[in-house]
C-alpha positions as a Python dict, from the first residue, in 0.01 Angstrom:
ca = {
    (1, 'X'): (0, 0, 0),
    (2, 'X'): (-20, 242, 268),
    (3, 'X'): (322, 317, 410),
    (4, 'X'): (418, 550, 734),
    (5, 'X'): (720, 730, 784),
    (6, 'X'): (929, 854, 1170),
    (7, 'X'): (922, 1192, 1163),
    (8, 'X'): (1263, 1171, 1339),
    (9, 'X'): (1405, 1170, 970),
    (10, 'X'): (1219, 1549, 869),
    (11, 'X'): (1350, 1671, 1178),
    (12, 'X'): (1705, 1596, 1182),
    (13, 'X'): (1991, 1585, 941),
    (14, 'X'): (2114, 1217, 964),
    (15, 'X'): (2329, 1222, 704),
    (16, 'X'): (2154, 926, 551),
    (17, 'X'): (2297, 780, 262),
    (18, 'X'): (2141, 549, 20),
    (19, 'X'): (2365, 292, -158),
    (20, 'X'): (2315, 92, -498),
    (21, 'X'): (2112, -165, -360),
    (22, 'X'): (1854, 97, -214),
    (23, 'X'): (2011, 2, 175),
    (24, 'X'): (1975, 321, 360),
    (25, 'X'): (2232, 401, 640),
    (26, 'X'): (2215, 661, 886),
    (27, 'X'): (2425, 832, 1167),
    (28, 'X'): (2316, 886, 1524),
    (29, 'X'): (2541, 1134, 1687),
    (30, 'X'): (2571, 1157, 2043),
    (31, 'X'): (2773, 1329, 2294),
    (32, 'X'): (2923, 1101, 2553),
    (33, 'X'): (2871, 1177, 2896),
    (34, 'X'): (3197, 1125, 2997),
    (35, 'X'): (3561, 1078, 2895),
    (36, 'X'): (3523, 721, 2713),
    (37, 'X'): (3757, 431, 2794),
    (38, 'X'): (3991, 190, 2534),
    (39, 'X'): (3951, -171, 2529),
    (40, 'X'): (4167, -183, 2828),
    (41, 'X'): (3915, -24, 3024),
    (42, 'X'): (4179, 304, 3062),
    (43, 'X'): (4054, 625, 3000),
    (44, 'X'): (4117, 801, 2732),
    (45, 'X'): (4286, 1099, 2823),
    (46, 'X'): (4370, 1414, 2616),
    (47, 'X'): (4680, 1401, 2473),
    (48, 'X'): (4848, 1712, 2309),
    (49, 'X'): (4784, 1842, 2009),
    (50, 'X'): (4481, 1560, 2062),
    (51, 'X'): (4130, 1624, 2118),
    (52, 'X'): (3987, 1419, 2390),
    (53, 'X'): (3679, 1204, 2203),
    (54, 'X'): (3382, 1373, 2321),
    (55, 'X'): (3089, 1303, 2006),
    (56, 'X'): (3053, 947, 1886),
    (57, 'X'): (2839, 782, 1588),
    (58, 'X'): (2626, 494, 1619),
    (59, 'X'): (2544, 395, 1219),
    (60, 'X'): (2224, 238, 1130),
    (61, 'X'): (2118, 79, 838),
    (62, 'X'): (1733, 114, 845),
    (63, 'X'): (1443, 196, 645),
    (64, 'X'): (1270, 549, 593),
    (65, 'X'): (904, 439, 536),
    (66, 'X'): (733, 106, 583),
    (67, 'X'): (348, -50, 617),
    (68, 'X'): (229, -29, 1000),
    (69, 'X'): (343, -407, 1016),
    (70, 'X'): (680, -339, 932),
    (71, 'X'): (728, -32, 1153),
    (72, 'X'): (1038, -174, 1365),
    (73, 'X'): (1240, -119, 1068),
    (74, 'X'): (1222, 234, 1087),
    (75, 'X'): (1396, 467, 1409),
    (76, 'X'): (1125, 605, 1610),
    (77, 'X'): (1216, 872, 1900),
    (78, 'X'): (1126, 666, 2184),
    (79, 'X'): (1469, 461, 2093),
    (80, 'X'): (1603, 761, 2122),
    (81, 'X'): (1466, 910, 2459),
    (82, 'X'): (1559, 565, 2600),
    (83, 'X'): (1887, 568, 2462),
    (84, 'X'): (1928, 922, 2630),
    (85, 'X'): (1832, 761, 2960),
    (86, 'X'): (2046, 483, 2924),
    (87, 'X'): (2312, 687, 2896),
    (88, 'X'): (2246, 917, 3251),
    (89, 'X'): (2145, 641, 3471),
    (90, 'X'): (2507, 432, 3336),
    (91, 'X'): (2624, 419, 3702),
    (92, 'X'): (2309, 242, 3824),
    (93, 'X'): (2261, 14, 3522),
    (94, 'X'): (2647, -65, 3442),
    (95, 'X'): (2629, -408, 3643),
    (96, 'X'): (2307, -510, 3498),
    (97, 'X'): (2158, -738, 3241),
    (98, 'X'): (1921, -574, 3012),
    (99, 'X'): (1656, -708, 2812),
    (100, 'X'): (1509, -515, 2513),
    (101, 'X'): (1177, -556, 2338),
    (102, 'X'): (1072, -479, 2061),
    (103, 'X'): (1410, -345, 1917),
    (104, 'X'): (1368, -274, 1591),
    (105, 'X'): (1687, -166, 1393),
    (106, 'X'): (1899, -188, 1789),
    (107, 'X'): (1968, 138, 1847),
    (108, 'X'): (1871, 163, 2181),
    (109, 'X'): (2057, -135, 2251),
    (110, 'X'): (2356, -85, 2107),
    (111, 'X'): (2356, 254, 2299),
    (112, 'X'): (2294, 63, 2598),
    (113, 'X'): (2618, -162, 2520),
    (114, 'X'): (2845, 132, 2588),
    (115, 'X'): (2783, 100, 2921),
    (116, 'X'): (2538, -213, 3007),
    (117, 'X'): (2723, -532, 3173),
    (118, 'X'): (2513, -768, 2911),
    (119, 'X'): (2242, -701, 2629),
    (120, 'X'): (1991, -942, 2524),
    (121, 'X'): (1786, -752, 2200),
    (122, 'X'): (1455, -880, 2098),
    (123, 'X'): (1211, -839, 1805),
    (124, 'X'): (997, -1049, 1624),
    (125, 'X'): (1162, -1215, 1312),
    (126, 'X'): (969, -1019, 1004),
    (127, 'X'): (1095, -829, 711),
    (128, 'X'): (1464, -938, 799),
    (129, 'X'): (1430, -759, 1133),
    (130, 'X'): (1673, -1017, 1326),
    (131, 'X'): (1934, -1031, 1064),
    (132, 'X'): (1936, -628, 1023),
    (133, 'X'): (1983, -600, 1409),
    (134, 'X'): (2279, -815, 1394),
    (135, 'X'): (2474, -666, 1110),
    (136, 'X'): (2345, -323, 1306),
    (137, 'X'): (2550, -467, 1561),
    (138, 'X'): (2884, -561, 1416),
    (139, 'X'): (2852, -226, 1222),
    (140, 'X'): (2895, -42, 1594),
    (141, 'X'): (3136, -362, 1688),
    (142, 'X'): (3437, -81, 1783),
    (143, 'X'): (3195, 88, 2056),
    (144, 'X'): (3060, -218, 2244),
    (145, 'X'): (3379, -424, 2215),
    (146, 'X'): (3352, -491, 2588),
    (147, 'X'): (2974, -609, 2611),
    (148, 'X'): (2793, -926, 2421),
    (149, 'X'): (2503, -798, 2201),
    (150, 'X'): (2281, -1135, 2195),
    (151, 'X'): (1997, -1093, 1918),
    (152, 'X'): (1694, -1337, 1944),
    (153, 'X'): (1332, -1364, 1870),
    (154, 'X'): (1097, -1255, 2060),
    (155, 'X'): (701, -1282, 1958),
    (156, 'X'): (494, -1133, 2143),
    (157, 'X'): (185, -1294, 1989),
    (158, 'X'): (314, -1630, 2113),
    (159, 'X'): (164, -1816, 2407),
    (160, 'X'): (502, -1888, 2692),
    (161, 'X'): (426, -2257, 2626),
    (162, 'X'): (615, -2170, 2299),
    (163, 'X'): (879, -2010, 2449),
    (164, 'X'): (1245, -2123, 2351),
    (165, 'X'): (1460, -2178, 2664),
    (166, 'X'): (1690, -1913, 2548),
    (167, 'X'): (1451, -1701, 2558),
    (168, 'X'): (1362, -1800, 2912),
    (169, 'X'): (1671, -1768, 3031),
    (170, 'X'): (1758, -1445, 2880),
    (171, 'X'): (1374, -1335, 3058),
    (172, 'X'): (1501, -1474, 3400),
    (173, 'X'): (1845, -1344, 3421),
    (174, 'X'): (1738, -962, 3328),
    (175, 'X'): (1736, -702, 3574),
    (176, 'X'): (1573, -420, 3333),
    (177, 'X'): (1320, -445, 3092),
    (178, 'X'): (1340, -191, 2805),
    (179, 'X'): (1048, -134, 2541),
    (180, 'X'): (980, 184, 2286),
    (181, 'X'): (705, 217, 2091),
    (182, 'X'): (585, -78, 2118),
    (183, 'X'): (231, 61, 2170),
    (184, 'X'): (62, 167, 1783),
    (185, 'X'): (-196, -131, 1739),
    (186, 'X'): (-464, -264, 2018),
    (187, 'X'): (-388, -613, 1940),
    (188, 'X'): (-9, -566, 1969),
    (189, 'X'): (-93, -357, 2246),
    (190, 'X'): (-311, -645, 2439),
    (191, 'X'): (22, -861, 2344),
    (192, 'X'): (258, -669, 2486),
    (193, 'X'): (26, -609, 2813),
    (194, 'X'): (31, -1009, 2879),
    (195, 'X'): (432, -1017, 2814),
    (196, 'X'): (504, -759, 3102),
    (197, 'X'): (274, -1002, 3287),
    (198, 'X'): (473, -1280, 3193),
    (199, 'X'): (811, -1099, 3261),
    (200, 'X'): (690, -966, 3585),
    (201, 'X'): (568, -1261, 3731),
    (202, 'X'): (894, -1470, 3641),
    (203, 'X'): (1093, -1221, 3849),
    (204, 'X'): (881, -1352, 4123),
    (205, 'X'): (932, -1671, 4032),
    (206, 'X'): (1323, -1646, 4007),
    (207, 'X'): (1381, -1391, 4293),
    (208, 'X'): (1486, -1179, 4029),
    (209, 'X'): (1268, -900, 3982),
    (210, 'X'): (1226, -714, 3731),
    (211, 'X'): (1238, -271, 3660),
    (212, 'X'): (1033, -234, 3261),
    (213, 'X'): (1034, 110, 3118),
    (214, 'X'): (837, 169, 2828),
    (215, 'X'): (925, 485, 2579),
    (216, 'X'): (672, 611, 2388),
    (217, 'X'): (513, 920, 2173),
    (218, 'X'): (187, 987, 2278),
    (219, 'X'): (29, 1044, 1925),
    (220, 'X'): (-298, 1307, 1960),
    (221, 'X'): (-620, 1329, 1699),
    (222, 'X'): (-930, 1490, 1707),
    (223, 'X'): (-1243, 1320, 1727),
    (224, 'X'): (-1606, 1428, 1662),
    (225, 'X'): (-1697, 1185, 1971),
    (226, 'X'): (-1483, 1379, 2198),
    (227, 'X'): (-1458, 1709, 2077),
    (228, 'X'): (-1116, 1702, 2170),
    (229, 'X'): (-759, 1637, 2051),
    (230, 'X'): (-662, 1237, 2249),
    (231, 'X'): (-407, 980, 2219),
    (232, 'X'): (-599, 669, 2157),
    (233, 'X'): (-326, 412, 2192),
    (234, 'X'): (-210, 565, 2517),
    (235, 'X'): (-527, 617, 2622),
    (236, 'X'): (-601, 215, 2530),
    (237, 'X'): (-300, 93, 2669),
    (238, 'X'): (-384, 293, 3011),
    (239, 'X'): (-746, 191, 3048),
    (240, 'X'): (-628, -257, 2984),
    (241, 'X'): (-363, -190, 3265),
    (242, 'X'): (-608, -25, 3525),
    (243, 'X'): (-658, -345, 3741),
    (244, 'X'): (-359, -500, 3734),
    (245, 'X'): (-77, -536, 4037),
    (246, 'X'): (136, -280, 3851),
    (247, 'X'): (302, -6, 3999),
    (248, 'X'): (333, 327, 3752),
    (249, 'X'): (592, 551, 3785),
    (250, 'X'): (610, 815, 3564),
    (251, 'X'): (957, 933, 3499),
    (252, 'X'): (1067, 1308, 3408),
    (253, 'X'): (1182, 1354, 3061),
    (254, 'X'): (1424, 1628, 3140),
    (255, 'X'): (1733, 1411, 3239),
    (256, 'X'): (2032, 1545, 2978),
    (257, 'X'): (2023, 1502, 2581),
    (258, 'X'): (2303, 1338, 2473),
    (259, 'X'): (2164, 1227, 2114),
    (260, 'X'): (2123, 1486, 1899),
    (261, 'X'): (1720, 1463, 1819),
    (262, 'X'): (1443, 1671, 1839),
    (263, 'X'): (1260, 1539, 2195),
    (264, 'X'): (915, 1708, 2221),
    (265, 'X'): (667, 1739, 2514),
    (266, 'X'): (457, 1438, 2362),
    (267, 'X'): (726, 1189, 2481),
    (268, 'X'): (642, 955, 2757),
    (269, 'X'): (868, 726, 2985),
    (270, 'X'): (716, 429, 3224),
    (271, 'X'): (852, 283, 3503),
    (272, 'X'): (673, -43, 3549),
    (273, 'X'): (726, -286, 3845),
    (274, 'X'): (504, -535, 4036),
    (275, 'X'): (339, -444, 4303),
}
């Protein structure tokens, strides 16, 4: 079977452990961009002889290679680069609902919980996807005490006719649309293109619309055809979106780094709204 592996977990020390049962946990430090608060929403203020909390851990249980089918089960950077922005437009999103797709193991939403008014976290339910985000979830429990993480499924090969109303609902009420590498496969890639239809034009339905960003590494070969180095499933993904009522914003990657990652010049971030 042919298996690929993030290359997050070459780059960066982890400190991955692998227990009895083969689980593998991992631990995403990050620097918090300000002073964080206690469950009474008070600051937490340096007391003496105290150090004020300035690094926290989110820890992960995950895997560290899969089949392409299986891929969400892994930590890819684009969770990362969207956890990053999250984190430095807080003010602007803190009174927000946000909808995640595609969430694999929930980093990016659990980062979001620190400072997100409500999280709804998506995937599609294979390889024990759903069940890993949750326990994800209550393993991070002490930093998003004051948000609900809802976990649900999310298909994106499914028609909306099929739609639960949860699911709806959870569509309806969001105000931002988060999705990272989501975009590896043509026919997942078609997919995902008709549910940012879908999610765009029930913001105009509701009166609620709708801000999608969309993380992802744009990943470069050479081909004989081209003579040239190109990132087909960019490239794809641009060239099925060309005609449609979308406005693109591209958004600059050099906001701060507050997970501790190595962010290259490959990664991309997509502001998508209707025009």
């Amino acid at each position: 079977m042919y298996t690929v592996t993030s290359e997050i977990y070459q780059e960066t020390n982890f400190k991955t452990v692998k227990d009895k049962d083969g689980k593998i946990t991992s631990k995403f430090e990050f620097t918090y961009p300000e002073v964080p608060k206690d469950k009474d929403g008070d600051l937490e203020v340096k007391r003496k002889g105290d150090d004020a909390p300035s690094h926290g851990i989110i820890e992960l249980q995950h895997s560290d290679a899969t089949e392409i089918k299986l891929v969400g089960l892994q930590v890819w950077r684009g969770a990362l680069l969207l956890a990053d922005y999250i984190f430095h437009k807080r003010k602007e999103f803190k009174n927000k609902q946000l909808l995640e797709l595609g969430a694999g193991v929930g980093l990016t939403s659990v980062a979001a919980a620190l400072y997100v008014k409500k999280v709804v976290c998506t995937d599609v339910d294979i390889g024990g996807i759903l069940d890993l985000i949750r326990n994800n979830v209550k393993l991070n429990s002490q930093l998003c005490d004051t948000c609900k993480i809802n976990v649900m499924e999310y298909d994106f090969m499914q028609e909306i006719q099929a739609y639960s109303p949860d699911l709806l609902k959870a569509i309806d009420e969001s105000d931002i649309v988060f999705a990272a590498d989501t975009i590896y496969d043509d026919d997942l890639t078609n997919a995902f293109i008709r549910v940012i239809d879908i999610i765009l034009q029930r913001g105009e339905i509701s009166g609620r619309k709708k801000e999608i960003f969309v993380a992802l590494e744009k990943r470069y070969v050479f081909t004989f055809s081209e003579m040239d180095a190109v990132a087909p499933m960019f490239e794809y993904f641009l060239k099925q979106t060309m005609h449609k009522p979308w406005k693109f914003e591209y958004v600059e990657t050099n906001f701060p780094q507050y997970f501790k990652y190595e962010r290259c010049k490959h990664l991309i971030l997509l502001k998508i709204t209707k025009q």
